[in-house]
C-alpha positions as CSV (number, residue, x, y, z in Angstrom):
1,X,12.5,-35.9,6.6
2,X,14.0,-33.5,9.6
3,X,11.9,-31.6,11.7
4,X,13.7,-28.5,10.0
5,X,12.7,-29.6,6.3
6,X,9.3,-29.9,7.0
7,X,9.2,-25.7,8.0
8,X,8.3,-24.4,5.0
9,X,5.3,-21.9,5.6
10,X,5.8,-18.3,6.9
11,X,3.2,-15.9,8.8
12,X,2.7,-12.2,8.2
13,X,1.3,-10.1,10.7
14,X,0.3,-6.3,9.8
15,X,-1.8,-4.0,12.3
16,X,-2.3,-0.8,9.3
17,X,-4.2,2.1,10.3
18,X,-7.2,0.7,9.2
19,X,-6.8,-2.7,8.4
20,X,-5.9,-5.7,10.6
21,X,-3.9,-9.0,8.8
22,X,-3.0,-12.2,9.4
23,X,-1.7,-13.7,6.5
24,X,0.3,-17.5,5.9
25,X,2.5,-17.9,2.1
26,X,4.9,-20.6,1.0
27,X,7.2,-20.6,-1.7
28,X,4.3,-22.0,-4.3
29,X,2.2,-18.7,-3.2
30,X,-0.3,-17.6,-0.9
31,X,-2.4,-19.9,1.2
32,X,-4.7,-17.4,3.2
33,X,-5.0,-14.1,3.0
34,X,-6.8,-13.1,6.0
35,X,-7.8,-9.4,6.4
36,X,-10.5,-7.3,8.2
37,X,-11.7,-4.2,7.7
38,X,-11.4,-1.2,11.0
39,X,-15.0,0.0,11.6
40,X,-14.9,3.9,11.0
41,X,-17.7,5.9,12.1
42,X,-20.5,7.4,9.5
43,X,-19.1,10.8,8.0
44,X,-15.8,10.6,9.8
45,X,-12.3,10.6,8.1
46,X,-10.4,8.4,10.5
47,X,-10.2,6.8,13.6
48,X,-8.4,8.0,16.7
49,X,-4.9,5.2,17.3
50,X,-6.4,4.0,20.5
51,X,-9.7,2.9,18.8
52,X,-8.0,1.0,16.1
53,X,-6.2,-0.5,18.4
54,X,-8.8,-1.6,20.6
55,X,-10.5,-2.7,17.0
56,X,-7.0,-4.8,16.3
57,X,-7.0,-6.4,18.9
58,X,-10.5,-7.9,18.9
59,X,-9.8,-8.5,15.2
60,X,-6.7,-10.6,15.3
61,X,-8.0,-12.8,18.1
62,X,-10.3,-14.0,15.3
63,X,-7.7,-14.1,12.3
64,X,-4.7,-16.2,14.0
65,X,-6.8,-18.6,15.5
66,X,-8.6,-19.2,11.9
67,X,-4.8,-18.7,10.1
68,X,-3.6,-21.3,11.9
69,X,-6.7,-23.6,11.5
70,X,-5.1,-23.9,8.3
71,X,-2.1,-24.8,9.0
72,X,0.0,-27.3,10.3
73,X,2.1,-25.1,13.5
74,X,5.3,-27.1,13.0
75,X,5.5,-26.2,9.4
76,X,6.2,-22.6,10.2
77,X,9.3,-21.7,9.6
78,X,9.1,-18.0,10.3
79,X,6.8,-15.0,11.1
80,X,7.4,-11.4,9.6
81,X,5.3,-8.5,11.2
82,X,5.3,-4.6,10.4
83,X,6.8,-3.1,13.5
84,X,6.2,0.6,12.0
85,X,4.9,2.7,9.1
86,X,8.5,3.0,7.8
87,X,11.9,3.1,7.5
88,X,12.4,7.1,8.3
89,X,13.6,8.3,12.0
90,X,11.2,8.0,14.3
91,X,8.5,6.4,12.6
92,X,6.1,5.2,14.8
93,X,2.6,4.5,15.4
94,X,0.6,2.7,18.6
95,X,-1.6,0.5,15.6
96,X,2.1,-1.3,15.0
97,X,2.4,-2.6,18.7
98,X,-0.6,-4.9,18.1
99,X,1.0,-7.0,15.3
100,X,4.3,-6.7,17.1
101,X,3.0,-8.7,20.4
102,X,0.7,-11.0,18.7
103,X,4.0,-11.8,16.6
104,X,6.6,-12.2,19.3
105,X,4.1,-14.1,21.0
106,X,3.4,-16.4,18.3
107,X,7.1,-16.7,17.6
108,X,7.9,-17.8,21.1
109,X,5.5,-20.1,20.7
110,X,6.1,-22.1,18.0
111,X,9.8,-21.5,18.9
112,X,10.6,-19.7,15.2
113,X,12.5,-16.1,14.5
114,X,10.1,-13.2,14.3
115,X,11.9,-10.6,11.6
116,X,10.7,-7.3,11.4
117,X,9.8,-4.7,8.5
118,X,7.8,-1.6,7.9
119,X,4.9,-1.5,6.5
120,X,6.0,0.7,3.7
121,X,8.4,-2.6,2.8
122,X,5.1,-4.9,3.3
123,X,4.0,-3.0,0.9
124,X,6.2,-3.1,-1.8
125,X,6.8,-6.7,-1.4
126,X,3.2,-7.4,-2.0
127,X,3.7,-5.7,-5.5
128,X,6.2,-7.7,-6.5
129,X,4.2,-11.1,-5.8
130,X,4.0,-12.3,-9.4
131,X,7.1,-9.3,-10.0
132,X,9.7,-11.1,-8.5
133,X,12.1,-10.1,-11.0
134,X,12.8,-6.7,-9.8
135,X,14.0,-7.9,-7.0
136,X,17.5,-8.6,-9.4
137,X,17.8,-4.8,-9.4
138,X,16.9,-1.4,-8.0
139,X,14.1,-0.2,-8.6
140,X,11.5,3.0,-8.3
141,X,8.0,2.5,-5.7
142,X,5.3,4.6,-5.7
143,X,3.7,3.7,-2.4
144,X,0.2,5.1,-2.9
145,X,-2.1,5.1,0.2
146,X,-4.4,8.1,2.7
147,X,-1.1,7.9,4.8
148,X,1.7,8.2,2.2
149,X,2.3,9.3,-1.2
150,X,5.8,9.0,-1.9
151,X,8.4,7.9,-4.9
152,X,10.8,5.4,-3.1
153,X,13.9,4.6,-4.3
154,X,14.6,0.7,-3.6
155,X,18.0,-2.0,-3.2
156,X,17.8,-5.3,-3.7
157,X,17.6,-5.8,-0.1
158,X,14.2,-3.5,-0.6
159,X,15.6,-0.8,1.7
160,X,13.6,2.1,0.6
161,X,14.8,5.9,0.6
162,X,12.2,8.8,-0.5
163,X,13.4,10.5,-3.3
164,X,10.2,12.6,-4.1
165,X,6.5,12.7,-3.8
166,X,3.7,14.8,-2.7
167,X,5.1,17.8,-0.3
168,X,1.1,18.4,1.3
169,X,-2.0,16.0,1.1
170,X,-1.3,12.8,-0.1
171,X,-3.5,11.0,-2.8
172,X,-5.3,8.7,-0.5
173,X,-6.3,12.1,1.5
174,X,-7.5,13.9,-2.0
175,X,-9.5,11.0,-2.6
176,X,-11.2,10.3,0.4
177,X,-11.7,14.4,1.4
178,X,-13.3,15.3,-2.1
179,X,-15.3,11.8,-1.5
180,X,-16.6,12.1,2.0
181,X,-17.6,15.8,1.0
182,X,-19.5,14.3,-1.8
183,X,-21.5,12.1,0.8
184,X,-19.6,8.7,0.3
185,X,-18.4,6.3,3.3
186,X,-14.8,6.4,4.6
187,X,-12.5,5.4,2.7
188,X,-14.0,6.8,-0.3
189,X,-12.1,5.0,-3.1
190,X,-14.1,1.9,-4.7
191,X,-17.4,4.6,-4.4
192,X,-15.9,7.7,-5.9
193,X,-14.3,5.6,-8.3
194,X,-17.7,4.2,-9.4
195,X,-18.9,7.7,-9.5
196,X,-16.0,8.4,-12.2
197,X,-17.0,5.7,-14.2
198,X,-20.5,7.4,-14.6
199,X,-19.1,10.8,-16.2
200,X,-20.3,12.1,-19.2
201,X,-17.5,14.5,-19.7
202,X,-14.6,15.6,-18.3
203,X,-16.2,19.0,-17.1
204,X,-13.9,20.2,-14.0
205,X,-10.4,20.2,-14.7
206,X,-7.7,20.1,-11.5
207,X,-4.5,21.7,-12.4
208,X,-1.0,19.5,-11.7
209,X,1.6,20.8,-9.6
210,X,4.9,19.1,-10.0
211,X,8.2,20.2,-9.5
212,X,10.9,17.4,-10.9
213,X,10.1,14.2,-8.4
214,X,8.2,16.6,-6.1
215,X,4.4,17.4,-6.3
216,X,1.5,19.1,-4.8
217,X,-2.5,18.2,-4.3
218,X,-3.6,21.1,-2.3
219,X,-4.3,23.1,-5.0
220,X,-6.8,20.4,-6.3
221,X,-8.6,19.4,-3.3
222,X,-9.1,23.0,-2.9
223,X,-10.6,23.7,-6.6
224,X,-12.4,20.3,-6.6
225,X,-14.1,21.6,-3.4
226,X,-14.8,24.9,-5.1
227,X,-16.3,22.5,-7.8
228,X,-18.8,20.6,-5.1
229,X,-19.9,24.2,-3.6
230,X,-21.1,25.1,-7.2
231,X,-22.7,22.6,-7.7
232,X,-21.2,20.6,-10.4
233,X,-21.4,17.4,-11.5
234,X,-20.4,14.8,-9.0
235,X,-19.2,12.0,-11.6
236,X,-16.9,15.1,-13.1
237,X,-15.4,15.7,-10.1
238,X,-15.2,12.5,-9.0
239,X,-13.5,11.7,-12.4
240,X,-11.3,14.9,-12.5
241,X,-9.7,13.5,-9.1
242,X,-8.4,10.5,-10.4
243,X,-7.1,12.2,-13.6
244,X,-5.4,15.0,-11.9
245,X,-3.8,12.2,-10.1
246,X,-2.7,10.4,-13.1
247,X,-1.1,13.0,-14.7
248,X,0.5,14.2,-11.8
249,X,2.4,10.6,-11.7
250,X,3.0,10.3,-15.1
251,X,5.1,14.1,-14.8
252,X,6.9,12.5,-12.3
253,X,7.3,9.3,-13.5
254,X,8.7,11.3,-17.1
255,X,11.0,13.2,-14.8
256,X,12.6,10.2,-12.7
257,X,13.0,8.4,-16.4
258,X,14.3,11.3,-17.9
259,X,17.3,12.0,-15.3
260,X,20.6,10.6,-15.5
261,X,20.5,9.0,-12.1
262,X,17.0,7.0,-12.7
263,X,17.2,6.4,-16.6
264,X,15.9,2.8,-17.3
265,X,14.9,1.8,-13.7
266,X,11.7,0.0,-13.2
267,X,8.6,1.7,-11.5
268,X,5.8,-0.1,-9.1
269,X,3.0,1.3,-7.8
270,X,2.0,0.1,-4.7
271,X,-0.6,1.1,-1.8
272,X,-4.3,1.3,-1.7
273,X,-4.6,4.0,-4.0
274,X,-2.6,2.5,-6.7
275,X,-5.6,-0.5,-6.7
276,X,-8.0,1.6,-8.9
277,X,-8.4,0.1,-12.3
278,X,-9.5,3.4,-13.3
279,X,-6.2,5.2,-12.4
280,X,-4.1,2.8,-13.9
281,X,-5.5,3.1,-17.4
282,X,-5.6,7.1,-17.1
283,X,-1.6,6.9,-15.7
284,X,-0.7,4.2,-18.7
285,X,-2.2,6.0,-21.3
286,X,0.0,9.2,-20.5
287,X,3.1,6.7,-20.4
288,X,5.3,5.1,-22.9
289,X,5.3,1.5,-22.1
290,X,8.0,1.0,-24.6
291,X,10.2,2.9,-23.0
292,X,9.8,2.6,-18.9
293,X,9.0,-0.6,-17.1
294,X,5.8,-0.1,-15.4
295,X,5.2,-2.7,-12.7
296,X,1.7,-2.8,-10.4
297,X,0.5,-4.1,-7.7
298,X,-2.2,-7.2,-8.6
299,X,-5.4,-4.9,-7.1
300,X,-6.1,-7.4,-4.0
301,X,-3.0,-6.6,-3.2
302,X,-2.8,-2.6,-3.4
303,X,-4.6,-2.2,-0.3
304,X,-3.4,-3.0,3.1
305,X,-2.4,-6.6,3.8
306,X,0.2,-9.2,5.4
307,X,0.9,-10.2,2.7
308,X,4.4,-8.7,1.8
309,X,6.0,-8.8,5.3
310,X,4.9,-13.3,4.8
311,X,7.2,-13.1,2.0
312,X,9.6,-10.9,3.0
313,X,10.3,-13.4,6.1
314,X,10.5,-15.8,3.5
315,X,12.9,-14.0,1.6
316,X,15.0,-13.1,4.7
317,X,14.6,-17.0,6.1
318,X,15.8,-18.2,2.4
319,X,18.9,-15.7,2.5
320,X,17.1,-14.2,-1.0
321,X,18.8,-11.1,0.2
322,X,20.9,-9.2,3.1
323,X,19.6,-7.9,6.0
């Protein structure tokens, strides 16, 4: 067997906002999924770009070294990394340059191509692991997250172009705003989703704002706040948060299925936000499944990860689709 048979594994390097990955697939699936966690302060929202990527650094000098202890190096046959948050003009962030250099670095190692993405494509690649047959056709993404809620129009090649999505906070935002004001950690979502759970009733009710694929979540993080200074219940509001943002995708999600341009084309949420079980059931149960395709995410999956640029250098390395 040739040298170049043998390469058959490909790395995926992704340096998020608040996650750092190192991740190694083949064609039969995933064979470590290596992620850690950016430490964010008690009561804070975020963390400044030049902690995280002081906090990458130290993180993936710990994941490629264990990635590769998996591993035999002359298998790889390609590395893909997130080089920025996505494929608009002049997106950038610092947290990208991380994964870039320990990428290139690799790759001139090993002496295999390094291809490039965004981590918005990362993103919707991981969705489609077990969903790999939208990529026959163009489809609709809702990629879901605290730094992006937008509906994405996507080729076959998974170029994505906005098309609509939230025109303020995004859903990640609502969630972890309305979560850290109710005394939760950052990010809020597995905690204010258990809160949900634990509702009695539906009690505070956030109005939807949508305007054809557009929408707005101001006006609810705004009365949900109003709702935490009155004092009510926390499991309402924490439930009214993740049903305002359920039927605020399921207006637009009507709206894209409805049009003449989008009529029959596939939906897949992606993105951390897109994870909670709870959120999925409230969106599905506002949607007919009979008639749109509704495509998710597996939940390990939703959330930040390597994942999705490792197969997408497999898919590029494979020719699966044009550049």
């Amino acid at each position: 067997m040739s040298a170049e048979a043998k390469k058959s594994i490909f790395i995926g390097i992704d340096t998020s906002c608040y996650t750092s990955s190192a991740t190694c697939v083949c064609v039969d699936g995933i064979i470590r999924d290596g992620r850690r966690m950016l430490d964010v302060p008690a009561g804070e929202r975020g963390l400044r770009q030049s902690d995280a990527v002081f906090q990458h650094t130290r993180n993936l000098t710990e994941l490629v070294p264990q990635m590769l202890e998996t591993i035999e190096p002359d298998s790889v046959a390609a590395i893909g990394v997130s080089v920025c948050p996505s494929g608009r003009e002049n997106s950038y962030m610092p947290v990208f340059l991380v994964g870039k250099l320990v990428a290139e670095t690799l790759g001139a190692s090993l002496k295999v191509p390094v291809y490039s993405f965004t981590h918005q494509q990362g993103h919707i690649r991981a969705a489609l692991h077990k969903n790999e047959d939208i990529l026959s056709k163009p489809f609709l993404a809702f990629h879901l997250s605290g730094g992006t809620s937008e509906l994405l129009g996507v080729d076959t090649a998974l170029n994505a172009e906005r098309i609509g999505g939230s025109t303020d906070i995004n859903a990640g935002q609502l969630v972890d705003r309305i979560g850290v004001k109710l005394g939760l950690g950052f990010p809020a979502g597995k905690a204010l989703e258990r809160l949900a759970r634990g509702a009695s009733a539906r009690g505070v009710l956030l109005k939807s704002s949508v305007k054809g694929l557009e929408f707005s979540l101001s006006g609810a993080e705004t009365k949900a706040l109003q709702a935490i200074e009155a004092g009510d219940s926390a499991e309402s509001i924490a439930f009214s948060v993740y049903d305002v943002i359920a039927r605020t995708l399921a207006k637009v999600v009507k709206n894209a299925a409805e049009s003449d341009k989008y009529a029959f084309w596939p939906f897949v949420f992606a993105g951390g936000v897109a994870s909670s079980e709870l959120l999925r059931g409230l969106l599905l149960s506002r949607i007919d499944a009979e008639k749109t395709c509704i495509r998710f995410a597996q939940p390990a999956l939703s959330s930040d990860n390597a994942v999705g640029v490792a197969y997408l250098a497999m898919d590029r390395y494979l020719n699966r689709f044009s550049k």
